[in-house]
N, C-alpha and C positions, 0 to 999 in steps of 0.2 A: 504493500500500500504506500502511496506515493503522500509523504508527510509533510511535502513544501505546501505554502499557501501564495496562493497567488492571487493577482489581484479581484480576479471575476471571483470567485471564493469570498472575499470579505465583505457580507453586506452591511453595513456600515455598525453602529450600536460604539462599545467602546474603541476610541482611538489607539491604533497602534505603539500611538508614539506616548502615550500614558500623558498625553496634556491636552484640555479641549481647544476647540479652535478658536474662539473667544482670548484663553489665554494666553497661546500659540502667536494670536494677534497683536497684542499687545507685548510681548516680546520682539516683535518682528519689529514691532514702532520703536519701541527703547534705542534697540541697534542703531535704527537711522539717527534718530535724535541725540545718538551719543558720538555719531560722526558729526553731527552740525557744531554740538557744543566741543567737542575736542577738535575741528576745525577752529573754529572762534579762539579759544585758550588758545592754540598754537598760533594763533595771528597773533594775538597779544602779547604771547611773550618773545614774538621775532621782532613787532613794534619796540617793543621796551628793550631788546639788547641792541635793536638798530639804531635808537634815539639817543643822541647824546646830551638830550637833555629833558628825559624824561621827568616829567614832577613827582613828589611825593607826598600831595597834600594833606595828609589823612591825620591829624592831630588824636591824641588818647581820647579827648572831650570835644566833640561828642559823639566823632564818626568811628571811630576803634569802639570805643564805649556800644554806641547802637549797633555796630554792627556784630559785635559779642553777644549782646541781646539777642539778636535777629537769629544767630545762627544756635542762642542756648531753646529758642523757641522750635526752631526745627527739629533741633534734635530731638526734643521732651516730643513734638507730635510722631515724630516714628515712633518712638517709644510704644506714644499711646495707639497710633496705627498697629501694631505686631501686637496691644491688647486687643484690640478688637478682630483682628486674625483669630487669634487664638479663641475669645467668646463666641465668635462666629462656627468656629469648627467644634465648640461642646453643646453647640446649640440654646447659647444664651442669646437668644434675640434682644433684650433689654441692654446688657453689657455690651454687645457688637454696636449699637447707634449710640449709648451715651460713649464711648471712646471713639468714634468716629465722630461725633461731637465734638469732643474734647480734640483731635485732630485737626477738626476745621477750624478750631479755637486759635489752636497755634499760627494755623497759616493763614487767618485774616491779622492777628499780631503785627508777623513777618509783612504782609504786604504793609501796612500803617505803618510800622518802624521806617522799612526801605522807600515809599514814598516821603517822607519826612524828610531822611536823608537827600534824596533826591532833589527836596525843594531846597535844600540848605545849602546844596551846592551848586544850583541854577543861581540862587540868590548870590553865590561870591564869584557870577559871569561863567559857570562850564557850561559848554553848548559840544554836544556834538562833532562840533567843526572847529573845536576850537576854547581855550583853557587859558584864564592869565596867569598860568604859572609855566609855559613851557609845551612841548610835544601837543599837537592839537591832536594827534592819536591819541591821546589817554584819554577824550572825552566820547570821542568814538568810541574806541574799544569798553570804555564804562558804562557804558549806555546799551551798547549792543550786548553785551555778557549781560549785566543786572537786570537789562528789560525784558530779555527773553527769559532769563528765570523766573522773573516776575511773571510773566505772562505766565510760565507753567504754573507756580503755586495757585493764583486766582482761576485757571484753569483746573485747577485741583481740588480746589473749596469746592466748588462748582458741581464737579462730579463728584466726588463725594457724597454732595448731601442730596444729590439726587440717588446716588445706590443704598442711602442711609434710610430715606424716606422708604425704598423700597423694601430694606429687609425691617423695617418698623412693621408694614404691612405684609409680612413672609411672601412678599414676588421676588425676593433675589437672595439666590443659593451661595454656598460657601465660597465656589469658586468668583463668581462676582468680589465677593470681601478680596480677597486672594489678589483678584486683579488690582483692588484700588492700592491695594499694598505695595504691589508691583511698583505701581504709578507713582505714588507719594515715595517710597524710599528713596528710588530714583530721583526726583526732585532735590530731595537731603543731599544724595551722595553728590550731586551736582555742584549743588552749593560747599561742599566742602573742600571743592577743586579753586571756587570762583575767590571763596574768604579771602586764604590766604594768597592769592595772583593779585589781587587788584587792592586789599585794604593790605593785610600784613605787610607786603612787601613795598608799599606806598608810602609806610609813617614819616611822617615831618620830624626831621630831625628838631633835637632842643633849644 
């Protein structure tokens, strides 16, 4: 008896590859989106060793300061994201949305701290195009790195509390939880490339 299985043979039911295609999918996204943002990093840090006079305006009070904040609030919400994984997969419907709560809690924070920031440093003239302190790439490069992160968190809130609503009302299964995990870590891990590239390595000297 011939013990191969080939593809006319499997009518669909569980996935071979032990991950649904939902999952699968969002996996597939991460990839891309880890080639945009490790393009972007690597433009930034070929700008900053090509510039000879790259700025460092980032003083301890109050852009080191919020941005410590910014990045203690990400952490605490993966945190609480991997709570709600795990409530989700024992079947605590109540504990999976109040810590996916408490997840979106962090990452409307992080947007508020990081716009703040943002206006604090429009207000001392960084545009884009152009910086009174030197390399008119660091306000490019600041703006394209932090915005698009920014964009994922606020895109994160977002979904989230749309999958939160729904395992409130049991329409959405563990792998759904699984997925936003996927999502939100990824965001974290992001940000902990961006921290220290553009504030650490920026500090104003004394």
């Amino acid at each position: 008896m011939n013990s191969l299985l080939t593809s006319a043979d499997w009518n669909g039911g569980e996935s071979p590859y032990a991950v649904g295609d939902n999952k699968l999918g969002m996996w597939l996204f991460l990839v891309s989106d880890s080639i945009t943002f490790g393009t972007l990093l690597i433009s930034c840090m070929y700008a900053r060793t090509a510039s000879d006079n790259w700025p460092a305006p980032f003083h301890m009070s109050p852009s080191i300061v919020f941005a410590s904040i910014m990045t203690f609030c990400l952490l605490t919400s993966s945190l609480t994201m991997a709570l709600a994984v795990s409530a989700s997969k024992h079947g605590d419907r109540a504990g999976t949305v109040r810590y996916m709560l408490l997840t979106m809690l962090g990452g409307v924070a992080f947007v508020v701290l990081h716009a703040r920031e943002w206006m604090h440093l429009i207000g001392e003239g960084v545009r884009p195009w152009s910086n009174p302190w030197g390399s008119p790439l660091f306000g490019a490069s600041f703006f394209a790195l932090t915005g698009l992160h920014m964009l994922h968190v606020i895109t994160g809130v977002i979904y989230l509390g749309v999958v939160a609503r729904g395992a409130r009302k049991g329409t959405r299964t563990h792998e759904d939880i699984e997925i936003c995990g996927l999502y939100w870590h990824f965001v974290d891990l992001v940000w902990m490339f961006i921290f220290p590239l553009i504030y650490l390595m920026s500090v104003a000297p004394k």
